[in-house]
Every structure is written in C-alpha cells, then in structure tokens.
C-alpha positions as a printed NumPy array, in Angstrom:
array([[-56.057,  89.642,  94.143],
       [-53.543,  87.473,  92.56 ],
       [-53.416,  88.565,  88.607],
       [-51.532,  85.722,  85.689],
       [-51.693,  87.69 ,  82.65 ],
       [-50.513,  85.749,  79.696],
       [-48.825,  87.966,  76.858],
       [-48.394,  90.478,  78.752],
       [-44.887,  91.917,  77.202],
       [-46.969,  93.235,  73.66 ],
       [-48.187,  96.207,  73.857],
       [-52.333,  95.922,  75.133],
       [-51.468,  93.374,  78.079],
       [-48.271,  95.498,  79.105],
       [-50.564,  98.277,  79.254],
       [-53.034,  96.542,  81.215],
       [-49.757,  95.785,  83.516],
       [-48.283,  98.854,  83.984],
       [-52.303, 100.391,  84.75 ],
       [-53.026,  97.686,  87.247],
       [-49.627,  97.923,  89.562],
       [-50.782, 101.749,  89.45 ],
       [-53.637, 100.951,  90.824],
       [-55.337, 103.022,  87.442],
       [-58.022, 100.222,  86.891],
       [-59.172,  99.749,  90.821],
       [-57.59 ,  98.326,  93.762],
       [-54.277,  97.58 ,  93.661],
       [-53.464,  93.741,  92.782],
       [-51.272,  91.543,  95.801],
       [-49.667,  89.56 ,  92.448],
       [-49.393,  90.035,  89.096],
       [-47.477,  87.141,  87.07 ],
       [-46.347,  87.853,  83.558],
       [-45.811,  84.512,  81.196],
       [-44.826,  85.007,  78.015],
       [-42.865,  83.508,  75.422],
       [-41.511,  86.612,  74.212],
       [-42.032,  86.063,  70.367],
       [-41.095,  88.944,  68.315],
       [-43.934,  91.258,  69.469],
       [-43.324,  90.808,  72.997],
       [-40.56 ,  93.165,  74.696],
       [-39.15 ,  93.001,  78.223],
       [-38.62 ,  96.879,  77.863],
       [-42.586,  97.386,  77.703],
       [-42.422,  95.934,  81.372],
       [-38.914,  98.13 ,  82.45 ],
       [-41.075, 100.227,  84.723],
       [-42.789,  97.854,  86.744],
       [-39.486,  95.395,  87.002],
       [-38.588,  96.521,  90.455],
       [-42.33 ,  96.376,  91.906],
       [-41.928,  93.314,  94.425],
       [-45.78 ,  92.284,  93.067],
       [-44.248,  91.589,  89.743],
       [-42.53 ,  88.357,  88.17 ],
       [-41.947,  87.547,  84.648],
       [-41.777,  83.816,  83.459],
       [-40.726,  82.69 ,  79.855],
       [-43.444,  80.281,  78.883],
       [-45.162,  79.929,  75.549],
       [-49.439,  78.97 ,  76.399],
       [-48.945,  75.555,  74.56 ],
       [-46.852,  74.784,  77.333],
       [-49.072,  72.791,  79.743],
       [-46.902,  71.332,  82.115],
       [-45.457,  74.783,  82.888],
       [-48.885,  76.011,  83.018],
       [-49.549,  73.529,  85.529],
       [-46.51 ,  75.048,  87.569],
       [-46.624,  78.302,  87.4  ],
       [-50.542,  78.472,  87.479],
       [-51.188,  77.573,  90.669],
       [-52.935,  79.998,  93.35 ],
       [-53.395,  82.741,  90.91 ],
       [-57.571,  84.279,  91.269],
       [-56.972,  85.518,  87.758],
       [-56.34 ,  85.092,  84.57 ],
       [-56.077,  87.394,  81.422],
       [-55.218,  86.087,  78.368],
       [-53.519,  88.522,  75.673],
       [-51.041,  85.741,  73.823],
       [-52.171,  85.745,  70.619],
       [-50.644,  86.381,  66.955],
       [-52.258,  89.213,  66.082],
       [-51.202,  90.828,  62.548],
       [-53.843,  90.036,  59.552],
       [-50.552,  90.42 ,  57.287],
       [-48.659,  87.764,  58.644],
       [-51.447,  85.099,  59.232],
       [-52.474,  85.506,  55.539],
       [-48.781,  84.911,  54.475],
       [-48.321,  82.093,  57.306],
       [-51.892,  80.816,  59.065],
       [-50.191,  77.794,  61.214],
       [-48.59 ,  80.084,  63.881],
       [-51.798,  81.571,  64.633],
       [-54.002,  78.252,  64.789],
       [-50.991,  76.792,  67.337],
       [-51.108,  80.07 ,  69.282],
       [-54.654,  81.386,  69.169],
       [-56.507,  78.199,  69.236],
       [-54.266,  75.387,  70.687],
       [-52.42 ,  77.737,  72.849],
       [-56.052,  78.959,  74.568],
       [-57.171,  75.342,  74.818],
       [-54.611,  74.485,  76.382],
       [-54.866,  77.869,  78.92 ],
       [-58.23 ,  76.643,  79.601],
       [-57.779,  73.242,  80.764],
       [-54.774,  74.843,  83.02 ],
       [-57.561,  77.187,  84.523],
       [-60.096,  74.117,  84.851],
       [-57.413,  71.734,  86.47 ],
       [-56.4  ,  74.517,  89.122],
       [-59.842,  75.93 ,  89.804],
       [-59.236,  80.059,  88.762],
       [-62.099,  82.025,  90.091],
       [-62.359,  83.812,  86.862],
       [-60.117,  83.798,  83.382],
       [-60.705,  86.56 ,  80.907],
       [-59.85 ,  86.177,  77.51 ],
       [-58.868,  89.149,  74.904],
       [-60.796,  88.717,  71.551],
       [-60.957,  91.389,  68.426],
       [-64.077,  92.413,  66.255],
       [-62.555,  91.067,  63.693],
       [-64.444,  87.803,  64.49 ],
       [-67.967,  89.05 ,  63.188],
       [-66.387,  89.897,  59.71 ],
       [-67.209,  92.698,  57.993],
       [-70.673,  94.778,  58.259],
       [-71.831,  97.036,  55.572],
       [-74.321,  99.383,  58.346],
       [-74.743,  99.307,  61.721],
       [-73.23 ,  97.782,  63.929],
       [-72.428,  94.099,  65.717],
       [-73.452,  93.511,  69.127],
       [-72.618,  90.394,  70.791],
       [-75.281,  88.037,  69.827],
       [-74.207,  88.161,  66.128],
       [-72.704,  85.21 ,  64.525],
       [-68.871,  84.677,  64.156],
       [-67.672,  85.393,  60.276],
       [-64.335,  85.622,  60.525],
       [-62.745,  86.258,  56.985],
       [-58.834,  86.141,  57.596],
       [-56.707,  83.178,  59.567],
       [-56.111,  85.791,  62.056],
       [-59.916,  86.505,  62.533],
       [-60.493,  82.776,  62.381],
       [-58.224,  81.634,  64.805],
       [-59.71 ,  84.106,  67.154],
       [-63.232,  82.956,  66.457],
       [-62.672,  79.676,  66.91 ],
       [-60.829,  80.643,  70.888],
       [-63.833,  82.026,  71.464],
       [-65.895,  78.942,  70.897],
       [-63.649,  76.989,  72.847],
       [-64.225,  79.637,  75.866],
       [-67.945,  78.827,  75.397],
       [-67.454,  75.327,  75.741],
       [-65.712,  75.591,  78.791],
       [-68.287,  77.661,  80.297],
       [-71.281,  75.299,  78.985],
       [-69.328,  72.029,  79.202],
       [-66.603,  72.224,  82.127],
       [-68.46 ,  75.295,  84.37 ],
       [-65.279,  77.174,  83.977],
       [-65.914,  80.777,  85.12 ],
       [-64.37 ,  82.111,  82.188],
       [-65.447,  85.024,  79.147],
       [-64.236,  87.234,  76.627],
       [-64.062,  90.608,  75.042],
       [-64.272,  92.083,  71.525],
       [-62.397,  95.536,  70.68 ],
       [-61.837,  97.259,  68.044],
       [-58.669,  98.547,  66.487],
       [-55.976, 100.03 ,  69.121],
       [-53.195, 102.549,  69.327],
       [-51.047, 104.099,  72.264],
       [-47.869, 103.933,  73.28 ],
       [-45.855, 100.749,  72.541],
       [-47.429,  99.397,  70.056],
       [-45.427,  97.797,  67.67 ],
       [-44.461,  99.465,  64.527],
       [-46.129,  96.69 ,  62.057],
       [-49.352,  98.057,  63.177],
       [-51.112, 100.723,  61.401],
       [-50.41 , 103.877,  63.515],
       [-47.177, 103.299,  64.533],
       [-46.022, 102.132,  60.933],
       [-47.04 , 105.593,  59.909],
       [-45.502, 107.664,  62.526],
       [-42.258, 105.882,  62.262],
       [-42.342, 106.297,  58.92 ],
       [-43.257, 109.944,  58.594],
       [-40.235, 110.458,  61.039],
       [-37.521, 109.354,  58.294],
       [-39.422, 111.431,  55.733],
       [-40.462, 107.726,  54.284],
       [-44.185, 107.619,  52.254],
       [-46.661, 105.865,  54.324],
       [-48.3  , 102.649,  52.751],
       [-52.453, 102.904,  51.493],
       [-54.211,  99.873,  51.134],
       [-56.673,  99.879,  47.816],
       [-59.112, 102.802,  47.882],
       [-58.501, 103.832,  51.725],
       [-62.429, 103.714,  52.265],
       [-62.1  , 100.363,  54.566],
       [-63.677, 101.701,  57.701],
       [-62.25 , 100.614,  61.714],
       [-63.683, 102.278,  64.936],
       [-60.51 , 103.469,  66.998],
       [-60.032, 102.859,  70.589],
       [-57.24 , 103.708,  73.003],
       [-55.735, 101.454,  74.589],
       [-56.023, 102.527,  78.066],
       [-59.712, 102.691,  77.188],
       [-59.318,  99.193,  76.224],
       [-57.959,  98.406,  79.207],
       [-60.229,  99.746,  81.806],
       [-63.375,  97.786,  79.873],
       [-61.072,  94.56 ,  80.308],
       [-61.14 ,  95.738,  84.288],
       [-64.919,  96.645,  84.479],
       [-65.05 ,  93.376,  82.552],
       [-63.056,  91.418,  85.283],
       [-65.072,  93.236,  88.235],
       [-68.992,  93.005,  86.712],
       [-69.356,  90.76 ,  83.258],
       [-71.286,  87.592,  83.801],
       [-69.132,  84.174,  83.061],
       [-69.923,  83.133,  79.772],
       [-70.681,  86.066,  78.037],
       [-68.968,  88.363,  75.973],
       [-67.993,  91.992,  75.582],
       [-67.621,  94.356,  72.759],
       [-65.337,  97.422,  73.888],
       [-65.277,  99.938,  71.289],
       [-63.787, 103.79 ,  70.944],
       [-66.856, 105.359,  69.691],
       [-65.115, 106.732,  66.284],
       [-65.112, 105.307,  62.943],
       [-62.844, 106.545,  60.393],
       [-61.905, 105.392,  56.948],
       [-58.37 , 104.495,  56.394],
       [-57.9  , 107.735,  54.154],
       [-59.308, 109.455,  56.955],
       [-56.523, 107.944,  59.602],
       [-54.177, 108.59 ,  57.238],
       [-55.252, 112.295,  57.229],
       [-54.982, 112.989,  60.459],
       [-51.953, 110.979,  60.688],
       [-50.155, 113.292,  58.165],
       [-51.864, 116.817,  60.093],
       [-50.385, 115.471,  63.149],
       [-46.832, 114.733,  61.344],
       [-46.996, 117.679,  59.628],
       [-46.807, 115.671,  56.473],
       [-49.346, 116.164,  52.796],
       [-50.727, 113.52 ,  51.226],
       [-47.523, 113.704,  48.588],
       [-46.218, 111.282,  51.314],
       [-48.712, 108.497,  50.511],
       [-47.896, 105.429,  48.516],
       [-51.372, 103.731,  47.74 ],
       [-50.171,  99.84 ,  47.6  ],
       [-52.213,  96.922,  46.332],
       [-55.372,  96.105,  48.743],
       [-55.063,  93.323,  51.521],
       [-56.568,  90.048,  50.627],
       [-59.801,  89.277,  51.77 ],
       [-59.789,  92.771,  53.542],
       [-62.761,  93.472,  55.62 ],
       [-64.839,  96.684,  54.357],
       [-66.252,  97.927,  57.842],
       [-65.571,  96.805,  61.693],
       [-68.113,  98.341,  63.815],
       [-69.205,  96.973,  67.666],
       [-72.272,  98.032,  69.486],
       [-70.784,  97.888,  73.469],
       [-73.869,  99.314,  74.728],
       [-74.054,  96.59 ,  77.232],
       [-70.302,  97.556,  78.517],
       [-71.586, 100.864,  78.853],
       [-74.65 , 100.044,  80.816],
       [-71.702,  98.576,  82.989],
       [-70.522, 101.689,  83.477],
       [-67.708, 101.818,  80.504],
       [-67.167, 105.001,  78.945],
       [-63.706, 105.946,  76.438],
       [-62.105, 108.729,  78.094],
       [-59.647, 109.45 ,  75.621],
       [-60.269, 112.085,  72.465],
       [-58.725, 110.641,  69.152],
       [-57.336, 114.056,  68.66 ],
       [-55.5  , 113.779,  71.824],
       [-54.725, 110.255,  72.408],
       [-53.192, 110.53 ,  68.289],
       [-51.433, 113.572,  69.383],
       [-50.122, 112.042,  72.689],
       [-48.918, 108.972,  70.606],
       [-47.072, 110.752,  67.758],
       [-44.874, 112.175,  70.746],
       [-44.143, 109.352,  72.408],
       [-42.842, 107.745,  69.433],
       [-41.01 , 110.958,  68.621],
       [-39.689, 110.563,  72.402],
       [-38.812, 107.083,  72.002],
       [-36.868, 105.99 ,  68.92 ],
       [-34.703, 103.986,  70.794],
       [-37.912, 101.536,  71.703],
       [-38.8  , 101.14 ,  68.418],
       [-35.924, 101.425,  66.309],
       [-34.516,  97.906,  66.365],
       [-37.784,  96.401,  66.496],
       [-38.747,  98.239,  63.033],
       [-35.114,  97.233,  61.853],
       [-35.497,  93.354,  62.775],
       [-38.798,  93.104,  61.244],
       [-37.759,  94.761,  57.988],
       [-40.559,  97.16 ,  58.098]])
C-alpha cells in the first residue's frame, strides 16, 4: 500500500508516520510520501527517525498547490490529510490562513485525488465542528455548529468531502476527535504549554472559570481509529474518535500540576477565550462497533508525556522561543 499523507511533519500525522513504518497500525505500508509545507507547526525533526527508512520521502508542498499535487500525487492508493491550521487562538486573531488552508487547501486535495483516481482519501476533522453541547454527547448525524474560524473552516472541509462523495463518487471520508496530547505536540497547545511552563517554574495560563469541559484522547489512540478508519469505514461517512474521559480545564490543570509536582499557586487565571465552547463531547460508538478501543490511561499517557518533554527540551525549546510563548 502506497500511503501520501499531507501534514505529516505536526505532531498527529507524524505520529501516524512514525506508527505506520512500524508496522503499529497493521501491515506494513510499500510507500509512505510526506508533503508538507512546513509552516511553523510542522518540524522535520518529528520525522528524524523514519528519515533513513527507504519507504519514506518528504516533499515541500503547501495543499493549495495543485500543479504539484498533480506531480507528486500520482500512483499513491492513499491519502490522509492532516494539513490544517489548527490553533482556536490564532484563527480568532487571524481567520484568512485557516479558510486558505483548511478549506481551499482540501478542495484543492480533493480534485487532486478525483483527477488521479485514489482508491481511498481520508481526511482529519476535530469535534470542534458540532459546537458546543451542554449534555450528552454528538454522534455523527448531528448538525455542524462550528463557533470559532478554526471550527468553521473545518466544518466547511467537511462539506466539501461530502460533495465529493455525493457529486464526483470520490471514495473519500472523514474523522472527528477530540482534544490530543503525546509526544511532539507543539508547545502552543494546552498540555504541552503547561509542562513547558511548569519546567521554568513559570505560572500556567487559566482560561475564565476553568469549568469548559474537552474529552482527552491520545494520540496514538487517535491514530489507530484513523487506521481502523482507513481499513473498515464506509466512503462517505464520518467518524468520531474519542478518549473516553472528560475533564474540565481546572481538572487538566490539576493533574497537570500533581504530575509536575506543582500547587495551584502556579496558576494565572487569564481572561476567557472568545466565543469559547462550554463542552466537546463525541459519541464514537460506531468506531467502536468497528473494533476501536483507547488503549492508553490518561494517568499514564499524561505521565509518559510530562517525561518526554522533560527528556526533550532541545525539541521544543526553540519552537516555544520563536513563537513567543
């Protein structure tokens, strides 16, 4: 099987990488192409491991690009697409990026896929298109609200990958998760923010009351549901892949400080986010009838996490420093 995985040098699709080389999410790919344009979130280091595997190749291409789509696209089976801008922050400050990226850019991956006949293109969506749900929770036949640009630009690629299932025939669907941590993640992000913090004895940022609620997922959880996904979901349909535990923000930051070793002295509660979603919570009960089931404890995958960024200040380091975090 001949893998191009689009984004694939942030930190969920070089996961996703790194596991499928391994052979950790089934058997063992003939190709796997990396493109990606290598924006500030994407990192060439997050790929050192696999750079001498002769199944690997890396080309610099932003998804916009269609000509070098047309190119480099060429007798691949599959296709994953990860490129998006992902951080809520940042699209509410500056939307445009993330409508060029996360709605143009996919477009524009689709047609590529339609013109050269992939068997099957896969593309990575967040919960954060249903909006926010005060109980229970979303499954997949409930209506888009997105309520950031982020969550809006990510809506609206997912309506574009149902056209091109209903319209074109494309063989071609999507997945939902909820919020992620692990290794490599980059240090804008919740999680990592506070670890990295914590480390230079720096107070850890608290948006509003802390009571906004997210269901936590690992992302090697995350990405075998994107490989069960691949292998078994049904083209045109999509996917919610959650962790199976919700926790307020105060909550996080709780066990982020117990697993730092840090009080709550080290807290700085900061004005909320606008337009900040109260709850996130996905029903994947149809994953799971798939045969998807989390195998990592928070406790453990937190714990496991906090070391590796302990391990691994030289990773994230000069990314915190040229983002001014």
């Amino acid at each position: 099987m001949r893998y191009f995985i689009t984004g694939a040098a942030g930190f969920i699709g070089s996961h996703f990488v790194r596991g499928l080389l391994a052979g950790d999410f089934g058997p063992e790919p003939s190709q796997v192409t990396v493109y990606d344009k290598l924006t500030y979130a994407g990192n060439l280091a997050n790929l050192a491991e696999v750079d001498g595997d002769a199944r690997y190749s890396f080309v610099l291409g932003d998804i916009c690009d269609g000509p070098l789509l047309d190119h480099v696209l060429p007798g691949h089976d599959v296709v994953v697409n990860f490129a998006a801008e992902t951080h809520v922050d940042r699209s509410i400050h500056g939307p445009q990026d993330f409508v060029v990226t996360n709605v143009v850019g996919t477009q524009t991956l689709l047609d590529a896929c339609l013109r050269h006949g992939i068997a099957r293109t896969v593309h990575i969506g967040t919960d954060e298109v249903y909006g926010s749900i005060d109980s229970g929770s979303w499954d997949e036949q409930q209506p888009l609200k997105p309520n950031s640009p982020y969550s809006a630009a990510k809506a609206a690629a997912e309506l574009l990958v149902r056209a091109y299932f209903v319209t074109y025939g494309l063989n071609v669907l999507s997945t939902r998760c909820s919020n992620n941590y692990g290794p490599y993640q980059f240090p804008e992000k919740v999680v990592p923010l506070f670890v990295t913090n914590l480390i230079d004895g720096q107070k850890v940022p608290l948006y509003g009351d802390g009571l906004n609620v997210r269901d936590w997922l690992h992302v090697d959880d995350h990405c075998r549901g994107i490989a069960l996904v691949i292998e078994k979901g049904q083209a045109g349909e999509s996917y919610n892949i959650g962790g199976g535990l919700e926790l307020t923000n105060r909550e996080l930051t709780e066990r982020v400080l117990d697993a730092m070793g840090a009080d709550w002295a080290m807290v700085q509660p900061v004005e909320d986010r606008k337009g900040h979603d109260r709850r996130y919570s996905v029903d994947d009960s149809r994953l799971r009838a798939m045969g998807y089931q989390p195998r990592h404890r928070f406790e453990d995958g937190l714990a496991e996490t906090v070391q590796w960024y302990r391990d691994h200040e030289a990773w994230w380091r000069p990314l915190k420093a040229s983002a001014a975090l």
